[in-house]
C-alpha positions in Angstrom: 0.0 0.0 0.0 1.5 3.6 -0.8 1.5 6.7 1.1 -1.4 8.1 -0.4 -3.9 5.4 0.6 -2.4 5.2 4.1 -3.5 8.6 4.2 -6.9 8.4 3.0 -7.7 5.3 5.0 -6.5 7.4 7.8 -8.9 9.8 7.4 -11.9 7.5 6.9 -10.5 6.3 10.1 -10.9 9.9 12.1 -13.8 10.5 10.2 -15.6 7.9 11.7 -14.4 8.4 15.1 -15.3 12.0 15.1 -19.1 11.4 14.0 -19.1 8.5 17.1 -17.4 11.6 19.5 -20.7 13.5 18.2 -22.9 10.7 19.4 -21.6 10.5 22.5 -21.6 14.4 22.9 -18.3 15.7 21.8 -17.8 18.2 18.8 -14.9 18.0 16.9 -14.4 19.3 13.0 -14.1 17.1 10.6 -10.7 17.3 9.0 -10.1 18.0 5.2 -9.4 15.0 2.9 -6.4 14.6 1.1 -7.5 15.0 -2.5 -4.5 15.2 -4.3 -0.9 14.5 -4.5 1.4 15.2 -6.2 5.7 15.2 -7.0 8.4 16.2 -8.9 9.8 14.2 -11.3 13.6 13.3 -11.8 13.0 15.2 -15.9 11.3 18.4 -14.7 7.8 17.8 -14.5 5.1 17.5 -12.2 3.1 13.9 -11.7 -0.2 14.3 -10.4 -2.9 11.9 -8.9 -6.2 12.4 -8.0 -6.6 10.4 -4.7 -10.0 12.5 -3.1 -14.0 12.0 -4.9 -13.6 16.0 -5.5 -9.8 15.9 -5.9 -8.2 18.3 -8.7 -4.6 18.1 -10.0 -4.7 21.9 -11.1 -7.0 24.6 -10.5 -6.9 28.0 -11.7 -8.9 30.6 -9.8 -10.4 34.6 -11.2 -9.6 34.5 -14.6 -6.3 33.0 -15.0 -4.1 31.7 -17.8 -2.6 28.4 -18.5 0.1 28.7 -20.4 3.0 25.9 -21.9 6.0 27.0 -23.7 9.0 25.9 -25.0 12.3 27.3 -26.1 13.0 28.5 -22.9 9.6 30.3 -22.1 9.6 31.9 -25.7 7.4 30.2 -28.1 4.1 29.0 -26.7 2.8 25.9 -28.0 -0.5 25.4 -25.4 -2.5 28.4 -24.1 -5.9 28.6 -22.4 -7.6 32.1 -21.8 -8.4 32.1 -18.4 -11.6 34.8 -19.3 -13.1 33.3 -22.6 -11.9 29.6 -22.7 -10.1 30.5 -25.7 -7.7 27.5 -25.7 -4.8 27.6 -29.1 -2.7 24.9 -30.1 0.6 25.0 -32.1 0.4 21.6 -32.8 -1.5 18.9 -34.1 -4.9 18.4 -32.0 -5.9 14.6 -31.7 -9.8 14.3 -30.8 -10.6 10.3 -30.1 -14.2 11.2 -29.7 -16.7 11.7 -32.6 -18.5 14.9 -32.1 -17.6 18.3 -31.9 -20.3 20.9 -30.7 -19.9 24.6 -31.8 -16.5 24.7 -33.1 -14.6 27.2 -35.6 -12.3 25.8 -37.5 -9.7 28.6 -38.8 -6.4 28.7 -41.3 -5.7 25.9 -43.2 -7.0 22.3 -42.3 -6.5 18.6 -43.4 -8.8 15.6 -42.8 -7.8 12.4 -43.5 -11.1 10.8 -42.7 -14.9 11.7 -42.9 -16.4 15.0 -42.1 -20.0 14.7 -41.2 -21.4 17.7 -40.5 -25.2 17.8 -39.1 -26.8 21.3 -39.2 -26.4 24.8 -41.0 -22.6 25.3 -42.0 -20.4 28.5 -43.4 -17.6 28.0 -45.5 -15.7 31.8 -45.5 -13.1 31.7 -48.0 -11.9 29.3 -50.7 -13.2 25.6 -49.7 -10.5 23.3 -52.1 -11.3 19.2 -51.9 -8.7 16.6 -54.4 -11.1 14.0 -53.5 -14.9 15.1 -55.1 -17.7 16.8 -52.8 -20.7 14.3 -51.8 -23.8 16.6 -51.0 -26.8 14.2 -49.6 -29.0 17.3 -49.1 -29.7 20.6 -51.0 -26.4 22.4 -51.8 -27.2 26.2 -51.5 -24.6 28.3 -53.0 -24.7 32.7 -52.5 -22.2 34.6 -55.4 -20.8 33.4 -58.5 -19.9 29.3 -58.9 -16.8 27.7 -60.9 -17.1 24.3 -62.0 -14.1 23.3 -64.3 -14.4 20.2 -65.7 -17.7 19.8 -67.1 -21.3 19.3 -65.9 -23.2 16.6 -65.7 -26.8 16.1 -63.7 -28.0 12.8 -63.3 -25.5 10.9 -65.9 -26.9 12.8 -69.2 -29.9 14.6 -68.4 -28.4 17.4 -68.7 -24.8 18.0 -69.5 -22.4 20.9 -70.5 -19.0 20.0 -72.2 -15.7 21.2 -70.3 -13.8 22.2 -73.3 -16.7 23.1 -76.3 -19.1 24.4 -74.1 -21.9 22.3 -75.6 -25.4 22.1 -74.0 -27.4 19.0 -74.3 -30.4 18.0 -72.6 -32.6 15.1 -72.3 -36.1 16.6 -71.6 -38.3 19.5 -72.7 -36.3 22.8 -72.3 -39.0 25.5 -71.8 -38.0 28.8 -72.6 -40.2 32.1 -70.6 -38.2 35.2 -72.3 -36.1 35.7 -75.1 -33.9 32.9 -76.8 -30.9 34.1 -79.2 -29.6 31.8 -80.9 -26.9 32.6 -83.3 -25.1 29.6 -86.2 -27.7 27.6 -88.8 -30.1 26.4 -86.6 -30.3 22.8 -86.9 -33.7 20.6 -86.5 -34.9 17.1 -85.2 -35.1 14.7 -87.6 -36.5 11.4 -88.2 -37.2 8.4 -90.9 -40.4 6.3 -91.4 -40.9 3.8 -93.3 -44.4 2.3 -94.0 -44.2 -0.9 -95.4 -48.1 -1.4 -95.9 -49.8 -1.0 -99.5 -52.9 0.5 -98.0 -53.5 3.1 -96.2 -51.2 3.4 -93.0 -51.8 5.8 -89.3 -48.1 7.2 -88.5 -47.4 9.9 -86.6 -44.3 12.3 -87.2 -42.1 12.2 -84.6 -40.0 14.9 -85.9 -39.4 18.4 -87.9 -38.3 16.6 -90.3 -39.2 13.5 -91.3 -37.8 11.1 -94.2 -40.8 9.0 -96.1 -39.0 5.7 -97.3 -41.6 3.1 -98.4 -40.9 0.0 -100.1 -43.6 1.4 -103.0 -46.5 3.3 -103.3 -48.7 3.8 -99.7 -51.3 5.9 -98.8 -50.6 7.5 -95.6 -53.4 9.0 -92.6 -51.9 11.3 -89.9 -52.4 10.6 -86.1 -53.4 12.9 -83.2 -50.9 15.7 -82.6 -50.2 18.4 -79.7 -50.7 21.5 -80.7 -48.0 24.0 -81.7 -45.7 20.8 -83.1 -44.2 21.4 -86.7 -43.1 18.7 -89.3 -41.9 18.8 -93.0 -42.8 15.1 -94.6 -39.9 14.2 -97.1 -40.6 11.9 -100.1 -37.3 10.0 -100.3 -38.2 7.2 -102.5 -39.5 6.9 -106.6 -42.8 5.7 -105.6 -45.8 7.7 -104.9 -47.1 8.5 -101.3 -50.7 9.9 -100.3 -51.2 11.7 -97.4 -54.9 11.5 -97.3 -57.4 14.4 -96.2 -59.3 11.7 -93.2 -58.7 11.4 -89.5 -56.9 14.2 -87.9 -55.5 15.4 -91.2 -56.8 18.7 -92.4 -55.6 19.4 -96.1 -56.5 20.8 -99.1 -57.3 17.1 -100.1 -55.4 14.1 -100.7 -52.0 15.5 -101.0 -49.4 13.4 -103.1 -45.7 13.4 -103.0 -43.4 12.3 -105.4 -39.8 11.3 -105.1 -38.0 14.6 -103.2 -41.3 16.4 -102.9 -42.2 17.7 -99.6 -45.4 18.4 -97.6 -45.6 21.0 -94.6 -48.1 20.6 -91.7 -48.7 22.4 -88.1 -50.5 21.2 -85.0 -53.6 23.1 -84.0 -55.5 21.3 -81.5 -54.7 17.7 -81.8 -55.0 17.8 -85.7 -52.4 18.6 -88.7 -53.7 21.5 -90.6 -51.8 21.9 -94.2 -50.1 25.3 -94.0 -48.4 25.1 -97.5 -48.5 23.4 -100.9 -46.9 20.2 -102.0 -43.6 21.2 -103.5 -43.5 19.1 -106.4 -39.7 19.3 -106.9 
């Protein structure tokens, strides 16, 4: 047993006997425990133990400092503010726990591992990552964005090329003010072939679209949404009828010869004829 235990022992010891003096009518106080010990060591320092339930290695009272230094008291490596808490290390800061509650992270700062961050967070200044940015949630960005490299959203549904510049999209792009566009403007094409010798339901599925039966074929137009456009191309040396039925309205049975070309518009769900067979 070391000195320290003898000497809390001890005290249990006189602590009981005092509280049996008070039963028996005799006051004494009862004496302070020993709560700490402590003793220089052979390199300079100072080992500490705890020995008491309330027992402290250091205190410091009103607002003082802790300070560590090295270079003889010149550089300081471990500070604590006695005021504010403020507590600055020089060097490297090991945390074996997992959370860290209202922390400011300042200068420049490596992590190895994961950063999981729960709750509003402030990035002031430039934010650089080697390793790619996963975002579960809604990224919220305030001032003007970089992204070298390219962008891509969900694989291809919308994508803009790093080096080109080129804009390509997937689904419907909707346009609310003015669009300038500047180049030949080039439009969606499409070829159909309708391999029936009677009289066929197709729908164009394009601005322009390429006719290339295997012979002559009369041809009835499908239901349409309004405001679509299409240009039907004869590409073949066999006659093809678009017929003036269904949900085509024309100035009649409208036939096209090898490289002629008929132009229609959607109003409604029908294709209205809104110019004359080319006859080329």
């Amino acid at each position: 047993m070391n000195e320290t235990n003898k000497k809390y022992i001890a005290w249990i010891i006189v602590v009981i006997a005092v509280l049996v003096a008070g039963f028996l009518g005799v006051t004494y106080p009862i004496p302070t425990p020993p709560v700490s010990t402590s003793q220089a060591l052979a390199t300079g320092g100072i080992k500490c133990h705890s020995v008491g339930p309330t027992g402290n290695c250091v205190e410091v009272w009103n607002g003082g400092d802790i300070r560590i230094y090295s270079n003889q008291g010149t550089t300081s490596k471990f500070s604590v503010d006695g005021a504010t808490g403020d507590t600055t290390v020089a060097g490297n800061l090991a945390i074996s726990g997992s959370t860290v509650n209202g922390g400011i992270i300042e200068n420049n700062t490596a992590i190895t591992g994961t950063l999981t961050v729960t709750g509003a967070t402030s990035l002031v200044g430039v934010a650089t990552t080697t390793a790619g940015l996963a975002v579960g949630g809604n990224l919220t960005v305030t001032g003007a964005t970089a992204l070298n490299g390219g962008l891509a959203m969900d694989t291809n549904k919308f994508t803009v090329a790093d080096t080109s510049g080129n804009v390509s999209t997937a689904g419907t792009l909707a346009v609310t003010g003015i669009a300038t566009f500047s180049g030949f403007d080039v439009y969606s094409s499409a070829s159909i072939t309708p391999t029936e010798s009677a009289t066929v339901t197709f729908t164009p599925t394009a601005f322009l679209v390429t006719l290339t039966p295997a012979g002559a074929v009369g041809i009835a137009l499908s239901a349409c949404t309004s405001g679509q456009w299409t240009v039907l191309y004869n590409s073949v040396n066999a006659n093809v009828v678009i017929t003036d039925t269904g949900n085509g309205v024309l100035a009649g049975n409208q036939t096209l010869g090898q490289y002629d070309t008929l132009p229609l518009a959607c109003f409604g769900s029908k294709w209205v004829q809104v110019g004359a067979v080319s006859a080329n």
